[in-house]
C-alpha positions as CSV (number, residue, x, y, z in Angstrom):
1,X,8.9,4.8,23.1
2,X,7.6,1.6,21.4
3,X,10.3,-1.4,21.6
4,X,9.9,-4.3,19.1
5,X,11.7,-7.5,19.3
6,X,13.8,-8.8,17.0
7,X,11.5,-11.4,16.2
8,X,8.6,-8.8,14.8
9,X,11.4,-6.9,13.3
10,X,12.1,-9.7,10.8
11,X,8.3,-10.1,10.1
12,X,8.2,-6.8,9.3
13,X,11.3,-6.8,7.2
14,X,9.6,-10.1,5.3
15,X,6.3,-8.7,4.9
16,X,7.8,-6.0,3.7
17,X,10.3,-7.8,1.3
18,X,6.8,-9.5,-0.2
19,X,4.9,-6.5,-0.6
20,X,8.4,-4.3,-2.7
21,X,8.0,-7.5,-4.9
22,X,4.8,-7.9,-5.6
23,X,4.2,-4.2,-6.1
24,X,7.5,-3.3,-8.1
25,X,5.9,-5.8,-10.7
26,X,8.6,-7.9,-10.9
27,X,11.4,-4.7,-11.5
28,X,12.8,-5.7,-7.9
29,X,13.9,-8.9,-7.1
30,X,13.6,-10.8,-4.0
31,X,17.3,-10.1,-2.7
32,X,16.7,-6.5,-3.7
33,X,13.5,-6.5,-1.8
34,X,15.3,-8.1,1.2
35,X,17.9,-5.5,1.1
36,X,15.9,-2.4,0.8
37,X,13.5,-3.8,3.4
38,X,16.3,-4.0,6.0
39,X,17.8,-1.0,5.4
40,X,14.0,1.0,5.2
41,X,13.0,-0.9,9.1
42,X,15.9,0.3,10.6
43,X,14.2,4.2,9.8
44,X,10.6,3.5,10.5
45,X,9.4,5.5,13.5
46,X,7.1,2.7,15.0
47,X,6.1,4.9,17.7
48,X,4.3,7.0,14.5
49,X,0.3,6.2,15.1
50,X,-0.2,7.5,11.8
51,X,2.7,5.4,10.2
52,X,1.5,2.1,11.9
53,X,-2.1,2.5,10.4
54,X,-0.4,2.9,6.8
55,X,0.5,-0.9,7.1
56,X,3.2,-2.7,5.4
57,X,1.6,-2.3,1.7
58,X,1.2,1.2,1.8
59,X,5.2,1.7,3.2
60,X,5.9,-0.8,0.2
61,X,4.3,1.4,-2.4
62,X,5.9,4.7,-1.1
63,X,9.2,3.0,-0.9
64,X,8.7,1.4,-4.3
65,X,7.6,5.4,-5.8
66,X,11.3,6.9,-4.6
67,X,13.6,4.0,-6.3
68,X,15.3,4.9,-9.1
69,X,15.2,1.6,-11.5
70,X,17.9,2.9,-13.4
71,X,20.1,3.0,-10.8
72,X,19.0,-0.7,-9.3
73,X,21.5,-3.0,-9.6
74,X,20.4,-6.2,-11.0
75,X,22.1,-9.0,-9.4
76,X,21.8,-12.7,-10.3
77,X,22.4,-15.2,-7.2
């Protein structure tokens, strides 16, 4: 079993906030990106070698491939 802080937890969650916005180009906001990101960390198996090797770009872009954009809400802040 592989325990991560809460500290690393939020770097991953903002890394990975960075990388749904830069890769969505621009069809996901940042408070989208924050949102997805949360709820995506809290259902990454970080004891997965494979997973961890991936790196935060590559979860990005597979995350980024199953949103439906028609679905997104757009929400102005």
């Amino acid at each position: 079993m592989v325990t991560i802080s809460n500290k690393e937890l939020e770097s991953i969650e903002k890394s990975l906030s960075e990388a749904l916005v830069k890769f969505s180009d621009g069809k996901i906001d940042s408070f989208q990106a924050t949102q997805i990101s949360k709820s995506a960390v809290k259902n990454i198996d970080f004891s997965n070698s494979a997973l961890a090797h991936k790196g935060i770009n590559w979860f990005a872009k597979k995350l980024i491939d199953r949103v439906d954009f028609s679905q997104l809400e757009v929400v102005c802040v």
